[in-house]
N, C-alpha and C positions, 0 to 999 in steps of 0.2 A: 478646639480639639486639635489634636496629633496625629500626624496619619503618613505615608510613604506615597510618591507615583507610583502607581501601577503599572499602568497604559499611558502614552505620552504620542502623540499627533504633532511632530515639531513643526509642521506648514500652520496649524491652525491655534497652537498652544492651549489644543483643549483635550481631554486623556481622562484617566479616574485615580481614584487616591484608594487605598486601602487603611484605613481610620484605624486605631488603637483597639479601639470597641470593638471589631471585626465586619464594619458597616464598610461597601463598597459606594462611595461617592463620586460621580459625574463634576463636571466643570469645563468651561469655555474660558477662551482668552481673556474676556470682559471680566473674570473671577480673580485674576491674580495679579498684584501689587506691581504700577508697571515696571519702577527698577528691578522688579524679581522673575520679569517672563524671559530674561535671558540667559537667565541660571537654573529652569527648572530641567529635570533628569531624571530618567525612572529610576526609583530607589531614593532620592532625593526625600528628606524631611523636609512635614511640610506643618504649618499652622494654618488652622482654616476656620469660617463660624459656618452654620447650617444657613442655606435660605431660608428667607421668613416662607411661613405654611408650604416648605418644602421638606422631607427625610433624606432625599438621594440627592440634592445638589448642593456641592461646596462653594464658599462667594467669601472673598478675603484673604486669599492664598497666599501665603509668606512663607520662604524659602529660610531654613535652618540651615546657618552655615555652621556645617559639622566640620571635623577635625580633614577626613576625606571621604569622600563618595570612591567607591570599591573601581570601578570601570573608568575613575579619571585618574586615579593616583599613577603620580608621575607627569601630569599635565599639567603645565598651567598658563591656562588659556588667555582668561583675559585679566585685565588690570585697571577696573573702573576705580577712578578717584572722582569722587564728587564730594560739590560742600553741603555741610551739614549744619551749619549755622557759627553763632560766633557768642563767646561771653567776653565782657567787659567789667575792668577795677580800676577806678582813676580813668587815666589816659589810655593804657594797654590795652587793647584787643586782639582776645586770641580767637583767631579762625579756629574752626574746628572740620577736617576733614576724613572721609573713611575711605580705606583701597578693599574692592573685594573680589575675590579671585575662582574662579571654578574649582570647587571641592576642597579650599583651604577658609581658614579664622578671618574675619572679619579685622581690618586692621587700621587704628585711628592714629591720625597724626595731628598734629597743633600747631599752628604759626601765628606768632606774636609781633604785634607791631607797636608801636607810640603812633596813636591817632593826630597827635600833632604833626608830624610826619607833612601830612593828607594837606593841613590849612597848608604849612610854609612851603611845600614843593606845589600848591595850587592843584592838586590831586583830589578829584570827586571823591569823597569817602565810596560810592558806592562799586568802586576799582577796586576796590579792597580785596573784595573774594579772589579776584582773578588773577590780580599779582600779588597774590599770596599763595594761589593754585599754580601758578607758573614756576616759584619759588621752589615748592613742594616738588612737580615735576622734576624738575633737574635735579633737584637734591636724591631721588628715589633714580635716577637714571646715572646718576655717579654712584651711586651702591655698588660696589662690586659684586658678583654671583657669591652666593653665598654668606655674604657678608649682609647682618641685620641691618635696614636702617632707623637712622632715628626718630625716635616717634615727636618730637618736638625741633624745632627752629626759627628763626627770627627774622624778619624782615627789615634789615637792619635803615639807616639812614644810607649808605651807601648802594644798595641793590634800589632805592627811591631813586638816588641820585643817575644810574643805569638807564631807569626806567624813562624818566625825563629827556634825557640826552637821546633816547629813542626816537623821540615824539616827531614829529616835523614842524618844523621853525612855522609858525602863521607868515600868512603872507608871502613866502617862496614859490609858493603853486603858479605858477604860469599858465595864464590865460588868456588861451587864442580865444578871439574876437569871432562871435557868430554871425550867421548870413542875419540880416533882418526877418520877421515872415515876414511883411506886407513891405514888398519894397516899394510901391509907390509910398505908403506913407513914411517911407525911410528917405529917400529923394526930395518929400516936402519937408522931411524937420531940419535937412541940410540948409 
């Protein structure tokens, strides 16, 4: 079902919907998708299913990201990028990430790499998302205002090669020597 916030309790994220149908539906925090309880708003669309052998409580609350919500336009607030998974052809894997923003489009972006990459730099494949999300970052914080960014980029051999030269060399960590616990048995192994 389809329905608007009506009433919204931001301390407790629980409020009612006014459904398409003209039914007035109830809900608690524990009813709406946790990525979505930071984007809900009264007036906000919303998708939701009935509780089982309930009429008036909504349970599965997913937040419709419209063009704008009337009361934010001209804000925008926040700028969550998370990943959303990854497809694979051959070698290449493309991450798949989305940025979503209070009362604007839902917006995906793609970063591609050569998984061989991963063996020859000695790189855990499962580093993957992160310095591929870190990539993305800069790349969306070099956007100038106003200026679209691009929905696709590469994580080249050379941004590997950065990454690496980051790392800390093994075996440079300096380490001070600790007290024994038991110093008498530290005295007898002298």
């Amino acid at each position: 079902m389809t329905g608007k916030i009506k009433l919204l309790n931001t301390e407790s994220a629980s409020g009612c919907i006014d459904a398409e149908n003209g039914l007035r539906l109830y809900f608690d925090s524990c009813a709406v998708l946790a990525y979505d309880a930071t984007y809900l708003a009264v007036g906000q669309l919303v998708t939701f299913d009935l509780e089982k052998g309930s009429t008036s409580k909504a349970v599965n609350i997913c937040v419709q990201r419209s063009r704008t919500i009337p009361h934010l336009e001209g804000k925008r607030e926040t700028n969550a990028v998370r990943y959303m998974g990854f497809d694979q052809v051959a070698s290449i894997r493309s991450y798949k990430f989305e940025r979503t923003s209070l009362g604007e489009e839902t917006e995906m972006f793609i970063v591609t790499t050569d998984i061989a990459l991963f063996t020859k730099h000695h790189i855990g494949i499962q580093e993957g998302p992160t310095l591929c999300l870190h990539l993305l970052t800069a790349e969306l914080a070099n956007t100038g205002l106003g200026e679209r960014p691009r929905f696709q980029c590469v994580f080249t051999e050379q941004n590997m090669l950065t990454h690496v030269a980051s790392r800390p060399v093994p075996g440079t960590r300096s380490h001070a020597r600790r007290p024994p616990r038991n110093p008498a048995a530290a005295a007898h192994a002298v």
